[in-house]
C-alpha positions, -999 to +999 in steps of 0.1 A: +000+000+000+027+024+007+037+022-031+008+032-042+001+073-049-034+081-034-056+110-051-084+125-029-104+135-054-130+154-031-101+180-022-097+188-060-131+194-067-138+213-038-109+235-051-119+237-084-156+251-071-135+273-044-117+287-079-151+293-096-167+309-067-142+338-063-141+338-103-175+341-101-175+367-078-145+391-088-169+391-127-195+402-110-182+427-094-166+445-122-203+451-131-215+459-102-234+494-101-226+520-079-244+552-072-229+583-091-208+553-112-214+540-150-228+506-155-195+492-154-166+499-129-132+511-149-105+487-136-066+496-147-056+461-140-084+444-166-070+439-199-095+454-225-074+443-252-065+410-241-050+397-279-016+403-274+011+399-247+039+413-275+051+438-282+040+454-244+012+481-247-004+509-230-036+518-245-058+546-229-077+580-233-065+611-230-087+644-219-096+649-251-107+620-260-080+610-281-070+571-285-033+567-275-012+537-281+022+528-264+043+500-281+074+490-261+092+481-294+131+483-287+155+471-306+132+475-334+146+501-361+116+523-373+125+515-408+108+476-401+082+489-381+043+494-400+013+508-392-022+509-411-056+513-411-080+486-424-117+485-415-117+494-378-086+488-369-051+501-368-027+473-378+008+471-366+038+449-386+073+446-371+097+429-389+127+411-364+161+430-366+185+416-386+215+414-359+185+394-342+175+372-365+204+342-356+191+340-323+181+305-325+221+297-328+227+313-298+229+293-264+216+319-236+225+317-197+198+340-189+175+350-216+144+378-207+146+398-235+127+380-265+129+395-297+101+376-323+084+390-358+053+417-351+021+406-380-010+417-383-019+425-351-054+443-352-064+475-320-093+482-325-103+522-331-134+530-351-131+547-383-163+573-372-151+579-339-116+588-347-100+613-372-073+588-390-060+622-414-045+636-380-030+603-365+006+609-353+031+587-344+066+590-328+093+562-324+115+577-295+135+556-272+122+524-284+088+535-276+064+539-307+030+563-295+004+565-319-023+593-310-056+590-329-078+624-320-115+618-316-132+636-342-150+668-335-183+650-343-187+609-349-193+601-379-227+584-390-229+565-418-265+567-430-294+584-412-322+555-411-363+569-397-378+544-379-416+545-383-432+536-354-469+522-360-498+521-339-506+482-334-549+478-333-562+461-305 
């Protein structure tokens, strides 16, 4: 018997529904409403954009409503680096360095810095909401900021009436 490994498999699943529960619970309470609050509570440490873990982002709002992005691209030259719109979104490209590109050769002792190829990954910023002819970005220090300004007014594509009929009893 003393060979033998013994599972309790009533202390897992009690676990497992302990894990839920406060899952469960932290959700919930993101949408929680408050009085004087929106709908749902702003949270710095939920990821909106959850899509991509590389290249590190900030992405937020400034006071005027402009649409700021924050790549942590260094080592990237600015030459490799590409950005454009399509649809909705804003699509960034980053091609690896070239003094990078033998890295796979290379036996590391301590490796945190992980250089890989940027493609197509898609931010979303609405077309109507945000005036792409007055985008700006800077690469500076490694960090690339792209600043989309909100437009004065949004955008609506096509103004639809809705009739609304008197339904006989």
């Amino acid at each position: 018997m003393k060979d033998k490994i013994i599972i309790d498999l009533g202390q897992i699943m009690d676990d497992l529904f302990d894990a839920t529960q406060n899952f469960g619970g932290a959700f919930k309470e993101g949408f929680r409403s408050h009085p004087g609050s929106p709908v749902f509570k702003w949270d710095d440490s939920v990821d909106y954009y959850p899509a991509y873990s590389y290249p590190p982002a900030n992405i937020y709002f400034t006071a005027d409503k402009s649409l700021v992005f924050e790549f942590a691209l260094a080592g990237f030259n600015e030459k490799e680096i590409s950005l454009e719109f399509k649809g909705d979104y804003m699509v960034l490209n980053a091609g690896l360095p070239e003094e990078r590109r033998g890295d796979d050769e290379i036996k590391f002792l301590k490796r945190r810095l992980k250089f890989k190829e940027i493609a197509d990954q898609k931010y979303y910023a609405p077309e109507d909401k945000f005036d792409r002819n007055a985008v700006k970005a800077i690469y500076r220090n490694g960090i690339l900021t792209v600043s989309l300004p909100a437009r004065e007014q949004a955008e609506s594509h096509k103004e639809i009436k809705i009739e609304i009929v008197k339904e006989e009893d």
